[in-house]
Each structure stands twice: as C-alpha cells, then as structure tokens.
C-alpha positions in Angstrom: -20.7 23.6 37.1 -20.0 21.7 39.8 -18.2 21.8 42.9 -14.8 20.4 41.7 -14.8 22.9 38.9 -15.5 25.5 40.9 -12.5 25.0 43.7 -10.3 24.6 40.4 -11.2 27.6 39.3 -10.6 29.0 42.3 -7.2 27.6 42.6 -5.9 29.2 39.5 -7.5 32.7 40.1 -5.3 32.5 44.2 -2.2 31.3 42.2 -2.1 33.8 39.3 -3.2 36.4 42.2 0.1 35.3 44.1 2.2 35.3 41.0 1.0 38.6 41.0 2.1 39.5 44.5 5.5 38.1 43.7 6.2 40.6 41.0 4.9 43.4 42.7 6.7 42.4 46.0 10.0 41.8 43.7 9.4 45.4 41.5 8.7 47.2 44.9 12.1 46.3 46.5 14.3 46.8 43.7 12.8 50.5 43.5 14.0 52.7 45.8 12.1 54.6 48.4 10.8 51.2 49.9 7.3 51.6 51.4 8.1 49.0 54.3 4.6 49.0 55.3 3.1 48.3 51.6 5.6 45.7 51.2 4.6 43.9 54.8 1.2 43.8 53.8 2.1 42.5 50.4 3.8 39.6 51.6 0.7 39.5 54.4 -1.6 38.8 51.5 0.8 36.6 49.5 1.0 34.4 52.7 -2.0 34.1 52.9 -2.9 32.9 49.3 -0.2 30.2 49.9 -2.4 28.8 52.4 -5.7 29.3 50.5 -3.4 27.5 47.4 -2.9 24.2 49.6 -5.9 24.1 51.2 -7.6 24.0 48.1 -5.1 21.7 46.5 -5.6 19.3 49.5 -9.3 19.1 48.8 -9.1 18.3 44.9 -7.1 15.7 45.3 -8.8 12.1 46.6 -8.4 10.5 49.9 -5.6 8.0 49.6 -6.7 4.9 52.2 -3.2 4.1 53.5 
C-alpha cells in the first residue's frame, strides 16, 4: 500500500468519524439535560477533524503550477 492509499484511507476514517460527531452533537442537544461540557468537547474534537479533513485533502490533490 502506498502512501496515497494510505492518506485516503485516512481521509474517509476522519470524515465518517466527524459524521459521527455530528449526530451525536445533534442527538445530544435535542435531549434534555444538556451536558454543556460533553457537548464542548464534542465540537472540540469535530473541529479538529475538520482540520485533519483539509489538511489531508490538500495533500492528495497535485500541485497546480499557476
């Protein structure tokens, strides 16, 4: 496998993982008590995976010489 394969792999295990996030964030604030603190980290993490997302989708895609 090489290292191409790899980073895509990785890209679709950080997006489902934030699809995730969504739909816990979404189930956690439409259920009441709200754990304020759970849901901060939540959207910590989900932030965070965004990031991960493009950076990794910046280095799959080729250098376009302007």
């Amino acid at each position: 496998m090489d290292d191409e394969e790899q980073l895509r792999e990785i890209l679709i295990e950080r997006e489902e993982e934030h699809r995730d996030l969504d739909e816990t964030i979404s189930r956690l604030m439409e259920t009441p008590p709200v754990n304020f603190l759970q849901l901060q980290r939540l959207k910590k993490r989900k932030l965070q995976l965004k990031d991960e997302i493009s950076k990794l989708k910046s280095s799959l895609l080729p250098d376009i010489i302007a």
